[in-house]
DRENDRENSE-764561 format. One record per atom (N, C-alpha, C): residue in one letter; z negated, y negated, x negated. Coordinates in steps of 0.05 Angstrom, whole numbers, plus 5000, padded with zeros to 4 digits. Example, Ala and Ser with C-alpha at 12.3 -4.5 7.8 and 13.67 -1.06 7.14 Angstrom:
REM residues 2
A484451144736;A484450904754;A484450664736;S485850454743;S485750214727;S484349994742;
END
This chain:
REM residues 217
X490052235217;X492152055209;X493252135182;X495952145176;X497152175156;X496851835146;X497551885110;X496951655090;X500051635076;X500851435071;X502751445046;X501151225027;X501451395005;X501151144976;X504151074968;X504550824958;X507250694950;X505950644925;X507750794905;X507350964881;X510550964862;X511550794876;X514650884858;X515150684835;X513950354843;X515450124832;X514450154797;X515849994791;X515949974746;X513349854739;X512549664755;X509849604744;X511149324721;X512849234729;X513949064696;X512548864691;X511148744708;X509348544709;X506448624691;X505848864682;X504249004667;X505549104647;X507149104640;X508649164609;X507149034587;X506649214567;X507149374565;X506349684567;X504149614587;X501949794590;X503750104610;X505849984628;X506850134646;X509450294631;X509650194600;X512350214591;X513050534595;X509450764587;X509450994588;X508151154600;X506750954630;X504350994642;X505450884669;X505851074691;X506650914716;X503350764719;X504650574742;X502550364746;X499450464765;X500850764776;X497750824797;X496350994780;X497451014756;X495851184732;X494151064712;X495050764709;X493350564690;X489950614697;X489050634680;X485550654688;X485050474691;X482850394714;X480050284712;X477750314710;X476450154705;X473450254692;X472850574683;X475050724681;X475151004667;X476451184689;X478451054704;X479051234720;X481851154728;X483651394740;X486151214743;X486451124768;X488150894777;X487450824801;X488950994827;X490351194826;X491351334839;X488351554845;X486651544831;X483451684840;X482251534863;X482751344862;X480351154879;X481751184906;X484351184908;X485651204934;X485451464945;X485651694934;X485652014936;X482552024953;X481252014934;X477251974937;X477251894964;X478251584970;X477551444994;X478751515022;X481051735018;X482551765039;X481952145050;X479852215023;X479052455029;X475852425047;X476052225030;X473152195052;X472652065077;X475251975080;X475751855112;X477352125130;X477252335124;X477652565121;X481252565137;X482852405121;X485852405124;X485552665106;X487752885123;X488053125108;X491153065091;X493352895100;X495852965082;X496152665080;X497352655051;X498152385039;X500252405031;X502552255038;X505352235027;X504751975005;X506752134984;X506851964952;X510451944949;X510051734948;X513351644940;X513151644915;X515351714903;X515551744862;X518251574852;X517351394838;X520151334821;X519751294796;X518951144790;X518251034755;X516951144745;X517451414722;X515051584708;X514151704732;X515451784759;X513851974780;X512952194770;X514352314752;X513652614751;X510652624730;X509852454722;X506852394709;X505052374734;X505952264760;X503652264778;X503752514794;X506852644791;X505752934811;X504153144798;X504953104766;X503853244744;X499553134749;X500052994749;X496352984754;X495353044787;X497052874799;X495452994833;X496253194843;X497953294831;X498753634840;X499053654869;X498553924881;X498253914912;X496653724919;X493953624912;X492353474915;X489453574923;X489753924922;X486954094928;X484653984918;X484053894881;X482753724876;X480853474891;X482753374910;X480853204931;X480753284949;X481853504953;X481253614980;X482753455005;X485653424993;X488053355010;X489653545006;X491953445021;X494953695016;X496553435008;X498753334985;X499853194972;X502853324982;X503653144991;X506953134992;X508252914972;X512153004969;X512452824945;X514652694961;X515552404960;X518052264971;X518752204948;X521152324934;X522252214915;X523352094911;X524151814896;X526651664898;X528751684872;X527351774855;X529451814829;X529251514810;X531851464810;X531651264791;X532051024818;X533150974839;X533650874855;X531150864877;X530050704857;X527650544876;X527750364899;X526450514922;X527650324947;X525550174952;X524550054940;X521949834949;X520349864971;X518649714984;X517049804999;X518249925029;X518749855036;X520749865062;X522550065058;X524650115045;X525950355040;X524650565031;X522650505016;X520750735009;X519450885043;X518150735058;X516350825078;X519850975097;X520950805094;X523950785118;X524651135105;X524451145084;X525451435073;X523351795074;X521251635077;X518851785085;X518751915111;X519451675127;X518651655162;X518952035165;X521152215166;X520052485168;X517952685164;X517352605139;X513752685140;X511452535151;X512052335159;X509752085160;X509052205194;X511552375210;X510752415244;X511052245269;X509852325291;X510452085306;X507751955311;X505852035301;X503751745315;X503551575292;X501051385298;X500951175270;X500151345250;X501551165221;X500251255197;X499451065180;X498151165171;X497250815142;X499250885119;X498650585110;X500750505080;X499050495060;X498450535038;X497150355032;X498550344994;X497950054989;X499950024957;X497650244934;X499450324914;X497650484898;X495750334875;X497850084874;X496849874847;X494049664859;X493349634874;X490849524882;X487449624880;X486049534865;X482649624860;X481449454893;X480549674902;X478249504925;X475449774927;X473449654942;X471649754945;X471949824980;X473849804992;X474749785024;X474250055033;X472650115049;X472550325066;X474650365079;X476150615080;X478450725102;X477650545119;X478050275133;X477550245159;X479450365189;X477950445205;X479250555225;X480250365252;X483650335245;X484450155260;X486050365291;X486550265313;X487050365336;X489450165342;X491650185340;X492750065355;X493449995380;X493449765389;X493549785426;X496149795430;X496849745458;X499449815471;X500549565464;X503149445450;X504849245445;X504449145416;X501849285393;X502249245373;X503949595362;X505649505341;X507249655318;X506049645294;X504449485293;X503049485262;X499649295257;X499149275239;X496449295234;X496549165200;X495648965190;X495848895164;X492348775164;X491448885140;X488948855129;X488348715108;X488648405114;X487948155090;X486348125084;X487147995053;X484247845047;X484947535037;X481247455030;X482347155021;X484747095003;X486646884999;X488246914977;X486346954953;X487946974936;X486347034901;X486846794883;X485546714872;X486446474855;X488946464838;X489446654832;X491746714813;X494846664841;X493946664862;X496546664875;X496646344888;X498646274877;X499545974894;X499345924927;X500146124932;X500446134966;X499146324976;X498146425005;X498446655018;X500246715026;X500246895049;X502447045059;X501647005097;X500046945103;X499646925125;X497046875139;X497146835170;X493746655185;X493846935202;X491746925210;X490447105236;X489346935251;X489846995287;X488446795311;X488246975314;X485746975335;X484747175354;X485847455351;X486247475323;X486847805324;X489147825312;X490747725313;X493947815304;X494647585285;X496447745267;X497447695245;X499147415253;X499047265246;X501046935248;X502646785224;X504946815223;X506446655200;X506046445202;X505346235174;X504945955176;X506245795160;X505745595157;X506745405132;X504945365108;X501645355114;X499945415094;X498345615095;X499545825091;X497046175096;X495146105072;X493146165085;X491146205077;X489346465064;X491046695077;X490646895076;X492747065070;X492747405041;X494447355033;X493847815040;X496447935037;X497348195047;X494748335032;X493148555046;X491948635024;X491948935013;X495049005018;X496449245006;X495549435022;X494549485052;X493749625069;X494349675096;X495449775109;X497549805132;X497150045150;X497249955178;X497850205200;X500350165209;X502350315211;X504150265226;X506250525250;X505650395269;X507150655284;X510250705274;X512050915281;X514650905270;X516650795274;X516350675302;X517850455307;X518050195299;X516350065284;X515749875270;X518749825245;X519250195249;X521450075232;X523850195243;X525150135271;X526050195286;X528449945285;X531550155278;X533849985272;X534249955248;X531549985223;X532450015196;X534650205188;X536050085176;X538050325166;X536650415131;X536750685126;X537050805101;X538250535072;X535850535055;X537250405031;X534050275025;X535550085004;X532749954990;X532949635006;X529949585020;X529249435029;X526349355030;X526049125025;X523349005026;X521649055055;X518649065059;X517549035087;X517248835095;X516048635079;X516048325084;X517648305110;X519348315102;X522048095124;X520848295156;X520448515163;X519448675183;X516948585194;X515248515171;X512248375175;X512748125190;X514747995180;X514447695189;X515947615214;X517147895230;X519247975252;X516848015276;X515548195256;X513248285280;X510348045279;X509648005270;X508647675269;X508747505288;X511847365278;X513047165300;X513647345334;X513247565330;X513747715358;X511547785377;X508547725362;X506347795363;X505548045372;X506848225350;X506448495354;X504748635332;X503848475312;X502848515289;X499748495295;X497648615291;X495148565287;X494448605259;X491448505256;X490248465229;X486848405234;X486648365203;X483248435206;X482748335178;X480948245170;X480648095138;X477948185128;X479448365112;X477148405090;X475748285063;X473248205059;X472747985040;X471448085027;X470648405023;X469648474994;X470648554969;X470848684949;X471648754915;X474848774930;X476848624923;X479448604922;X480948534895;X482648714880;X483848634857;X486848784858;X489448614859;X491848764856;X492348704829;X492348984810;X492349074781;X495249024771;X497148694777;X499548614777;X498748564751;X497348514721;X498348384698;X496248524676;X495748554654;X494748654629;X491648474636;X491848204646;X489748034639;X487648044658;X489048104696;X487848264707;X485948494711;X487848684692;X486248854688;X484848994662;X484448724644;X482748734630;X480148674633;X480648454667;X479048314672;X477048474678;X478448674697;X477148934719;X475949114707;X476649144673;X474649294656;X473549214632;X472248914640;X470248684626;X471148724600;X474248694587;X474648744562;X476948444563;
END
């Protein structure tokens, strides 16, 4: 299975820490978090990872290089200054990404999550891997029944920056900057979406206080 990390966004919600430091480069506990994803996807033995670049990119091609170091091959999706968010980011990839499924997964999130190995069956397009909401978040993002992802009025359960998706999933997108959300919640209500909830070490490294938290300082 090919990987993409989503790697481009400003991080502004971490300012000032991101002002000179893209956000999958901020350390934790002594490491940057663009390591922990490399590590975990070499040892699930994904051989090529697509990296989208926008904000300060050329600091993260400058450290993961080809990606020989982990014993991947590193491709680059560049966006320049014209950051296409999550959805235009993957929508702009889709040529390297191939035709079977590939995972997503966000670069700014700390977990302890094993690659899990998802299969999609015949009539799902995608695959989202939640967890409990976090206290810091008002809402979730969504329920799981018997397996598949469900839009609600009180989710309980909230995205946990982790994704399979075949390429049709994004099938009719046109080229540009677009969110995935609105695709998630298409395939949801269509019950084409599966999911699976993960409930161990989960932290998205969104604020200074966060991730001070994450390195007991």
């Amino acid at each position: 299975m090919i990987a993409m990390l989503l790697a481009a966004g400003k991080g502004e919600r971490l300012q000032p820490i991101t002002s000179n430091t893209p956000k999958p480069l901020v350390e934790v506990r002594g490491k940057p978090l663009i390591d922990y994803h490399l590590e975990r996807l070499a040892k699930a033995s994904v051989e090529t990872v697509v990296i989208n670049l926008g904000w300060l990119g050329e600091q993260i091609m400058q450290h993961v290089g080809g990606g020989d170091r982990f014993g991947l091959r590193v491709v680059y999706s560049p966006e320049g200054d014209d950051i296409l968010e999550t959805g235009g980011g993957i929508h702009r990839a889709l040529p390297m990404l191939g035709d079977d499924p590939f995972a997503v997964i966000n670069a700014d999130i700390f977990t302890d999550m094993p690659l899990p190995n998802i299969t999609l069956p015949d009539g799902e397009t995608g695959h989202l891997v939640l967890v409990p909401k976090p206290d810091f978040r008002a809402h979730g993002d969504f329920e799981l029944l018997d397996g598949k992802v469900r839009n609600s009025e009180s989710p309980t359960l909230t995205y946990g920056g982790f994704a399979v998706y075949r390429p049709e999933f994004f099938a009719g997108c046109e080229a540009g900057r677009f969110s995935v959300v609105p695709l998630m919640r298409e395939a949801a209500d269509e019950g084409r979406l599966g999911g699976s909830i993960y409930d161990g070490i989960w932290q998205d490294v969104g604020t200074p206080e966060r991730l001070a938290d994450l390195n007991g300082s």
